[in-house]
C-alpha positions as CSV (number, residue, x, y, z in Angstrom):
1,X,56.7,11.4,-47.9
2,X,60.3,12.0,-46.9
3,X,62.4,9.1,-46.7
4,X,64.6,10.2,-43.7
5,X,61.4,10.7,-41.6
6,X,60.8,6.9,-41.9
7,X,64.5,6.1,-41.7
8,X,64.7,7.9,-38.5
9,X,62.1,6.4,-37.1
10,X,63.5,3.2,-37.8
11,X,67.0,3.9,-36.3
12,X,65.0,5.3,-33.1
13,X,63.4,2.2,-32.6
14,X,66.5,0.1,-33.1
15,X,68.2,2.3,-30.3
16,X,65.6,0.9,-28.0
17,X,66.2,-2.5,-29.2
18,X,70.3,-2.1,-28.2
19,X,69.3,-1.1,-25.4
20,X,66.9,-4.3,-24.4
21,X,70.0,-6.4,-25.5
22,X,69.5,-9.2,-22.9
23,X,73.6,-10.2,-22.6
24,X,74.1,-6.5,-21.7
25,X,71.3,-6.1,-19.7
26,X,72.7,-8.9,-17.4
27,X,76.2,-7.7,-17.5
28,X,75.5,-3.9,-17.0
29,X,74.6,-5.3,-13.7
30,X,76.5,-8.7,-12.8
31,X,79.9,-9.0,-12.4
32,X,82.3,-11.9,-11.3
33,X,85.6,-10.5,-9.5
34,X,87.5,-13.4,-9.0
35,X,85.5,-16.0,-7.0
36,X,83.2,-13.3,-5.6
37,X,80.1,-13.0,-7.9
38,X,78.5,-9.9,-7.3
39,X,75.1,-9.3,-8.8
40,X,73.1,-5.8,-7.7
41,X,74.1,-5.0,-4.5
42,X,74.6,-8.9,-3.1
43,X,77.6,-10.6,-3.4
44,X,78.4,-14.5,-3.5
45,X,81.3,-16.4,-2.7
46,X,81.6,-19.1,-5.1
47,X,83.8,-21.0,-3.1
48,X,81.0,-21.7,-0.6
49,X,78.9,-23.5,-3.3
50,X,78.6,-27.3,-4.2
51,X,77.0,-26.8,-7.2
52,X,75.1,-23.9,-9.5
53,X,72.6,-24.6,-11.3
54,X,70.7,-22.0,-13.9
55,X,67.4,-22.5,-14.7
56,X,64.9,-20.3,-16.2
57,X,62.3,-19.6,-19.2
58,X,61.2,-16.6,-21.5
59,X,62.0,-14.8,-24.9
60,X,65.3,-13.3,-23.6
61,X,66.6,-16.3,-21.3
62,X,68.6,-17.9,-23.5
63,X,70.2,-14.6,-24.5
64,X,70.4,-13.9,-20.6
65,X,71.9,-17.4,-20.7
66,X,74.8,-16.7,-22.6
67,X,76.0,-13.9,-20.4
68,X,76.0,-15.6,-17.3
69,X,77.6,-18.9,-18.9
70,X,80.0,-16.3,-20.2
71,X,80.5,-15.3,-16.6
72,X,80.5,-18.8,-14.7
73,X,81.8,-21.2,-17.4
74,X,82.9,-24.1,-15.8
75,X,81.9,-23.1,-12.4
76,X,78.2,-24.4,-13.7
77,X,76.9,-27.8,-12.9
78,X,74.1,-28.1,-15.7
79,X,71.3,-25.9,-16.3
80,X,68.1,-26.1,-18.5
81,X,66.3,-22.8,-20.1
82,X,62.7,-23.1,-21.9
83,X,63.3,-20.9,-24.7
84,X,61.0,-20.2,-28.0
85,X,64.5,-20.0,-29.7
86,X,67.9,-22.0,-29.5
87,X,71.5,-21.0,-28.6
88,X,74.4,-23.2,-28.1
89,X,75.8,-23.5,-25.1
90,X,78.2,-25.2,-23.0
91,X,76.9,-25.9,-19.9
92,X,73.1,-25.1,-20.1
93,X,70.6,-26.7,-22.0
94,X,68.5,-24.5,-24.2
95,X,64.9,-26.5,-24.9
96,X,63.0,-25.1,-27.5
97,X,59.0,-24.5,-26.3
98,X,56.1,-22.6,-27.9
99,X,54.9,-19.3,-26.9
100,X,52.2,-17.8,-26.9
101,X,50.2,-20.9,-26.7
102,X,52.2,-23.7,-24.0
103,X,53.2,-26.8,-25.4
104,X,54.3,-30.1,-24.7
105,X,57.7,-29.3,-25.2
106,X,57.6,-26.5,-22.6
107,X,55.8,-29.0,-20.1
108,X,58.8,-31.6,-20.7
109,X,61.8,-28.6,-19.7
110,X,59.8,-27.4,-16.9
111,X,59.4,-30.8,-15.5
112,X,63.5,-30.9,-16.0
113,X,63.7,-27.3,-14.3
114,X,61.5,-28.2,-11.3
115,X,63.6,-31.7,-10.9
116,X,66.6,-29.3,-11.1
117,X,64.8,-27.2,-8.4
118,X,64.4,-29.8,-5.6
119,X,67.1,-31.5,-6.1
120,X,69.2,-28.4,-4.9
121,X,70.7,-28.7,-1.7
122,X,71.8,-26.5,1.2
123,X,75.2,-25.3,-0.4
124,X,74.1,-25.2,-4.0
125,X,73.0,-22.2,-5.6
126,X,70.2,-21.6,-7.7
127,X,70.5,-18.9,-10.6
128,X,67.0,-18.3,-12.3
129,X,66.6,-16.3,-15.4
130,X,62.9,-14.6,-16.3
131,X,62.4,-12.9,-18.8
132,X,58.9,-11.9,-21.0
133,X,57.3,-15.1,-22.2
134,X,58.1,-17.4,-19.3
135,X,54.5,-17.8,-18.5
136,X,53.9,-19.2,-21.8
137,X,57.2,-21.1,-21.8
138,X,57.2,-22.5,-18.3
139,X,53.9,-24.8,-18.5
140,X,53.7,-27.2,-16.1
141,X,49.8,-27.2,-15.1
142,X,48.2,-28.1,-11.8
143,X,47.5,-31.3,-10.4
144,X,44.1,-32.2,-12.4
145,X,44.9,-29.2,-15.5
146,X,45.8,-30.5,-18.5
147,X,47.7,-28.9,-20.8
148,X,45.1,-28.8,-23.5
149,X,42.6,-27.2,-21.0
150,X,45.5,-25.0,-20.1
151,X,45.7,-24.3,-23.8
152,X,42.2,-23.2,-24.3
153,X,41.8,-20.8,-20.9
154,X,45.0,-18.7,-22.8
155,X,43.4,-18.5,-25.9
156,X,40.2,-17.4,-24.3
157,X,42.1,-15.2,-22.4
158,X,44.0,-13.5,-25.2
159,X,41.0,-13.0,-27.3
160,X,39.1,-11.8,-24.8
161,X,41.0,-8.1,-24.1
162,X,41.9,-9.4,-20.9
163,X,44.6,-7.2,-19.5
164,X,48.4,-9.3,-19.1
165,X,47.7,-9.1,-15.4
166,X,44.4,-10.8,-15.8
167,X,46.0,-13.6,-18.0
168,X,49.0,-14.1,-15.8
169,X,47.1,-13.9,-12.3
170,X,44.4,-17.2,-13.8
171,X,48.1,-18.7,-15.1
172,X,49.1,-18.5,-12.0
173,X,46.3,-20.7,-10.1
174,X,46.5,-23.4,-12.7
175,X,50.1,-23.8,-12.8
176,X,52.4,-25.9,-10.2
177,X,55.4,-23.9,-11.0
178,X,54.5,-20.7,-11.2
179,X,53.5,-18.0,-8.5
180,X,56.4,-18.6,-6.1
181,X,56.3,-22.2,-6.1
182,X,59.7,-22.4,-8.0
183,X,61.1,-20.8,-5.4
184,X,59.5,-23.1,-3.0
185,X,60.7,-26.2,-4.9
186,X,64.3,-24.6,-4.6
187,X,64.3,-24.3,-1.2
188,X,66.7,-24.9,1.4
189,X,69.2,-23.8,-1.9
190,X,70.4,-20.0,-2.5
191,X,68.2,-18.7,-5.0
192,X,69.1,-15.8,-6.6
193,X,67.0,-14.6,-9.6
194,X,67.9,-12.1,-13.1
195,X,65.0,-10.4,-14.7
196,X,64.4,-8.8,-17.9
197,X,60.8,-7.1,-17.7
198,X,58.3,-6.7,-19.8
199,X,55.7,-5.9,-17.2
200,X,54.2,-2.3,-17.3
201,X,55.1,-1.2,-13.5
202,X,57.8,-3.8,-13.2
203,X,55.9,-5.8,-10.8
204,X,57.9,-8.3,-9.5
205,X,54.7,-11.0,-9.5
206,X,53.6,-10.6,-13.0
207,X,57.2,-10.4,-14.9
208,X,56.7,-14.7,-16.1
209,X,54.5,-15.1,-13.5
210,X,56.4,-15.0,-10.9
211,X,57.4,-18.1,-10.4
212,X,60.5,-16.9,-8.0
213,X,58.6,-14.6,-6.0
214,X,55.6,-14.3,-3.7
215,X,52.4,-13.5,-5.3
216,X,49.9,-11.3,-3.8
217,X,46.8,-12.3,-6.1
218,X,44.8,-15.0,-4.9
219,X,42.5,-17.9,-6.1
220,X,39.8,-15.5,-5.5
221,X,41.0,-13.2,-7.7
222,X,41.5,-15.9,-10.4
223,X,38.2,-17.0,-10.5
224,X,36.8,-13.4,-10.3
225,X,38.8,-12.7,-13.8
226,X,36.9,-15.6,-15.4
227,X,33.6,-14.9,-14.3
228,X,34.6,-11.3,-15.9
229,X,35.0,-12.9,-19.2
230,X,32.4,-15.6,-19.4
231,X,35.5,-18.8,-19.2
232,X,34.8,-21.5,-17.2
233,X,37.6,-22.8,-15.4
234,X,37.5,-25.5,-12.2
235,X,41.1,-24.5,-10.2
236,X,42.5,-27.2,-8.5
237,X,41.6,-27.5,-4.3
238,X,45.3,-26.3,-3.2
239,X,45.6,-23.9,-6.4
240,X,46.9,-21.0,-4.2
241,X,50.0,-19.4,-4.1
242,X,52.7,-18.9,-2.0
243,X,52.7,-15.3,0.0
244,X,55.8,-15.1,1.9
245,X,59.3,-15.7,1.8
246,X,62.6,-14.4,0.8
247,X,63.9,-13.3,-2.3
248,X,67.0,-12.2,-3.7
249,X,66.2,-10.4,-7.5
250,X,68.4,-8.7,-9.4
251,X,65.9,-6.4,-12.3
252,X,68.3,-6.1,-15.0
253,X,66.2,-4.7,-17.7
254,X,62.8,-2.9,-19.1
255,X,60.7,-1.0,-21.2
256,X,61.7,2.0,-19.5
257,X,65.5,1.9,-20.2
258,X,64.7,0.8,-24.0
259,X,62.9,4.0,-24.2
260,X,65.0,6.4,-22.3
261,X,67.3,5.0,-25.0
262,X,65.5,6.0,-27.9
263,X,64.6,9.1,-26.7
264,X,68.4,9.9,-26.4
265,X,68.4,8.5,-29.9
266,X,65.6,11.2,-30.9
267,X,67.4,13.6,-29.0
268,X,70.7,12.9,-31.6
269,X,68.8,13.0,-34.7
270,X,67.6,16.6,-34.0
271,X,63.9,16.1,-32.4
272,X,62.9,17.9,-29.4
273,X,61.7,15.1,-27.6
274,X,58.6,13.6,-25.2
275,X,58.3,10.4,-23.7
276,X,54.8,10.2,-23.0
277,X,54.5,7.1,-21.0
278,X,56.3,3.7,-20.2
279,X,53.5,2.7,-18.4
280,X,50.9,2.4,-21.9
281,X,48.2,-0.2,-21.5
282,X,44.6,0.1,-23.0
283,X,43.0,-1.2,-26.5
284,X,45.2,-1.0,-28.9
285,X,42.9,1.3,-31.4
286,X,41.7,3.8,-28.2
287,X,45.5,4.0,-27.4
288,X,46.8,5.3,-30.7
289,X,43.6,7.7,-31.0
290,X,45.1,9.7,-27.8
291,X,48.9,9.3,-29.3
292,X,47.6,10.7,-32.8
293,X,45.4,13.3,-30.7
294,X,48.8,14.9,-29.4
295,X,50.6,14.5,-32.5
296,X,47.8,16.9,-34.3
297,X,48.3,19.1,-31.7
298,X,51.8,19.6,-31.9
299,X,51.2,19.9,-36.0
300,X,48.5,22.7,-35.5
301,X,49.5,24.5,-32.3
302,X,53.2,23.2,-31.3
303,X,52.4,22.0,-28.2
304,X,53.0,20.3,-25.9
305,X,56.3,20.6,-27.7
306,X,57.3,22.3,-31.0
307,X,58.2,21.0,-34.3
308,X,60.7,18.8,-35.1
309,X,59.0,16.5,-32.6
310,X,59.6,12.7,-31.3
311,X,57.1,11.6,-29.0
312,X,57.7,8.2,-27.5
313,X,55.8,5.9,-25.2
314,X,56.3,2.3,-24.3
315,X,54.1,-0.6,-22.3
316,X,51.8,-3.1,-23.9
317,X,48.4,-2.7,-25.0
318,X,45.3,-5.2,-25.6
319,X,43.1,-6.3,-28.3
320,X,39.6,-7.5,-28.6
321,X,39.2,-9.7,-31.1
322,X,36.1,-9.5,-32.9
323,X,36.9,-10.0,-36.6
324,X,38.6,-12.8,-38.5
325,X,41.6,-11.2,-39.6
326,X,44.9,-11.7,-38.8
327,X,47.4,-8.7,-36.8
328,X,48.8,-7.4,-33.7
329,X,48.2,-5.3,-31.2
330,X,51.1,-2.8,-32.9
331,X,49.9,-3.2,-36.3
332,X,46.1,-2.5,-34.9
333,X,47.8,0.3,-32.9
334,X,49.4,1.6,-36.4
335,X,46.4,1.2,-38.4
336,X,43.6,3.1,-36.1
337,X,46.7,5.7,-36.1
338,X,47.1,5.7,-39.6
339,X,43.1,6.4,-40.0
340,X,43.0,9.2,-38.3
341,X,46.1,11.2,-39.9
342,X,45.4,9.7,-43.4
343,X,45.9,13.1,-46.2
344,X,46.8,15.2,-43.1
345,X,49.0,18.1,-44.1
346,X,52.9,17.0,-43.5
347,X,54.5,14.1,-43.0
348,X,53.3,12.7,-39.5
349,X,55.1,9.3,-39.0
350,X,53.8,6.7,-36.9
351,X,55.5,3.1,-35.7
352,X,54.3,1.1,-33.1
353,X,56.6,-2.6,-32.8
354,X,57.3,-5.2,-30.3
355,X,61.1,-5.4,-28.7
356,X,60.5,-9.2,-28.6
357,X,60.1,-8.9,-32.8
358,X,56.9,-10.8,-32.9
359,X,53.4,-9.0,-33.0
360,X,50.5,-11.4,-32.4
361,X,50.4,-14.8,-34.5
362,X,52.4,-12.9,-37.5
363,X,56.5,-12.8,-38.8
364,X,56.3,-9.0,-37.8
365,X,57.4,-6.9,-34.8
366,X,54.4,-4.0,-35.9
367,X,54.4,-1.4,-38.8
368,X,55.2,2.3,-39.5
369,X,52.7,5.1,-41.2
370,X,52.5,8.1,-42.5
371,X,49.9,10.2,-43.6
372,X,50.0,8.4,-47.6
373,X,49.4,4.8,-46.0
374,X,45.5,5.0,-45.8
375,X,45.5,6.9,-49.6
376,X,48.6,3.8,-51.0
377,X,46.3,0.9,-49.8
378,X,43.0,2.5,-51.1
379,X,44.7,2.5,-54.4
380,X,45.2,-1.4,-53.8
381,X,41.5,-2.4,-53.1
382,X,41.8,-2.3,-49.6
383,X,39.7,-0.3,-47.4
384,X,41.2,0.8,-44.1
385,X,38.7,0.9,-41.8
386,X,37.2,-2.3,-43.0
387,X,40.2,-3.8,-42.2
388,X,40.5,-2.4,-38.9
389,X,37.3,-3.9,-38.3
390,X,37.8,-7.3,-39.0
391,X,41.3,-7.5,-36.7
392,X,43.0,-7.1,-40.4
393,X,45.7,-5.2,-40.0
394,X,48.6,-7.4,-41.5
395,X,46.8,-7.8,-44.5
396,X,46.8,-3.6,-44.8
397,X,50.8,-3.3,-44.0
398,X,51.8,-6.2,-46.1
399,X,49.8,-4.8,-49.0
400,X,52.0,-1.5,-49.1
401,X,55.2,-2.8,-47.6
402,X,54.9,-1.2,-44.5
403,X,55.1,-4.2,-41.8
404,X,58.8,-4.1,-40.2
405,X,60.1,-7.2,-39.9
406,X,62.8,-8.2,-37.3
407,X,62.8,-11.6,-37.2
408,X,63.0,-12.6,-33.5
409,X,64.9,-10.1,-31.4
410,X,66.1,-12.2,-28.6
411,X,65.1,-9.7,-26.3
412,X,61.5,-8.7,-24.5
413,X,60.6,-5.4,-22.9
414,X,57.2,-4.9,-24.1
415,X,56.5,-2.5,-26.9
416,X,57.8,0.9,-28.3
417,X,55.8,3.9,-30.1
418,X,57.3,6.3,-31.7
419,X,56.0,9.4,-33.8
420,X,57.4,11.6,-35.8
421,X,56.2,14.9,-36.4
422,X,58.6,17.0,-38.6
């Protein structure tokens, strides 16, 4: 195994993480010229405004929150942000709440943030930060929902393989908050809204949940996706969403610029390089079959592309959870990946991780292979596709020290692959 292999993969990965850096995200595009704010192509006289409020919720909203505090200072009236992390501030109040499972402490902050909402007036302006997360951080259920049965339709959901459209469209339908209706609660106040997605497609509606913006599924469609997965759910009578209305939204980051990033990064580092995809979705094993798939055939054949090779993909895929184990859906991804190239000729390298630095219920972004990994844990007791069975795959990567560890990244743009084949 060569050590600079892994390294580079490592520094290729980090490249995509600068890149998702909320605070520069927001300023690469919003800028304050004197009292003009000017944010995409809209521009806002600050003069004109009573008050401005910023409100918002997701893994890379506080982070978001500094830069536009660094912006507006004073010029802020008060603010709240549901984060799963805390960052002093001056002006905007950072409330801790859990993710991926809503808590009580998120349905306290998004009571405060809808309060904020309605109370806006005419000449106020509402700033909204979303990032990846928010639907999980922005509980505030339906009249009837509770938040325990909340609680238990995600779980289901999430163990079920439903897609993040799925989850987000029932979220949607049992939530008074989300699906527009923020942006209902803000009105007659200018609303003007900062995204960071981790959505595959950027759709507008399932960044958070879209609680700024109108949503085209319906309570229909809702109810279809349970039926799908056997969960029984009774939606609330006037459970639909808002359809129509303005918007002003400012993307200001995504998976795709975190991997144009590290491809450049590839690029540097001497690798002719492929992004495959920033749209990846899929089960998380079935996905890194095709990935390894192209890998061998660059090894054997050199193409699609010749050796020294970087492919790189990014989105977010799914896993079904059959086993009792504990993992990710980038550690599954590395480990089916990691199967399949295990005593293969070279040195193919394999990392799958999360930009947000958390990978399912675990203290790891994802993990890295090589073509040793399978051979290093069989040494251990461990056998691979055992593992993989049971949903095991920390327990594999923690064995033989290949889990990478982040801590949380502040950021959330879904999830980078990158492999190496020298």
């Amino acid at each position: 195994m060569k050590v600079s292999s892994r390294a580079h993969a490592l520094r290729i990965f980090r490249a995509a993480l600068r890149a998702a850096d909320p605070v520069q995200a927001v300023l690469r595009h919003v800028r304050r010229e004197g009292e003009m704010l000017i944010a995409g192509r809209r521009r806002y006289d600050l003069t004109s405004f009573r008050n401005i409020y910023v409100i918002g919720a997701g893994k890379a909203s506080a982070r978001m929150a500094v830069a536009v505090e660094g912006l507006l200072g004073r010029r802020i009236t008060a603010g709240l942000i549901n984060a799963p992390d805390f960052v002093k501030l001056r002006r905007i109040e950072i409330n801790e709440a859990g993710h991926p499972i809503p808590d009580r402490r998120g349905v306290a902050g998004a009571k405060c943030i809808a309060r904020i909402a309605e109370e806006a007036g005419p000449d106020d302006l509402v700033i909204c930060l979303i990032s990846g997360g928010a639907s999980a951080l922005l509980p505030l259920p339906a009249r009837g929902i509770t938040l325990a049965q909340k609680q238990k339709v995600t779980r289901s959901l999430l163990h079920s393989g439903a897609t993040i459209h799925e989850v987000n469209c029932v979220r949607k339908h049992l939530s008074a908050i989300k699906g527009g209706k923020l942006a209902r609660m803000a009105e007659p106040a200018m609303l003007l809204t900062l995204i960071l997605s981790d959505v595959i497609g950027e759709h507008l509606h399932a960044i958070g949940s879209g609680p700024t913006v109108p949503d085209p599924t319906t309570l229909a469609d809702a109810r279809a996706i349970c039926a799908k997965y056997g969960i029984e759910v009774k939606f609330p009578e006037d459970a639909e969403t808002p359809k129509k209305f303005r918007i002003s939204v400012v993307m200001v980051g995504s998976i795709k610029l975190a991997v144009e990033a590290a491809a450049e990064e590839a690029k540097r580092l001497g690798y002719k390089t492929m992004i495959l995809s920033t749209l990846i979705q899929g089960e998380a094993r079935e996905v890194a079959l095709v990935h390894e798939a192209i890998a061998s055939e660059i090894h054997r054949y050199g193409r699609p592309i010749s050796r020294p090779a970087c492919l790189i993909s990014g989105g977010e895929t799914t896993v079904t959870v059959r086993g009792k184990g504990l993992g990710g859906r980038n550690q599954e991804f590395v480990l089916a990946a990691a199967i399949e190239i295990a005593g293969c000729w070279g040195d193919i390298i394999v990392l799958s991780a999360g930009t947000d630095g958390i990978d399912g219920p675990t203290d790891a972004a994802g993990a890295i292979a090589d073509c040793s990994s399978v051979y290093r844990a069989k040494q251990l007791g461990l056998d691979a596709k055992a593992l993989l069975a049971n949903n095991d795959s920390f327990r594999f990567f923690d064995a033989i020290g290949d889990l990478i560890k982040t801590g949380p990244t502040g950021t959330n743009v879904a999830d980078v692959q990158v492999i190496l084949v020298p």
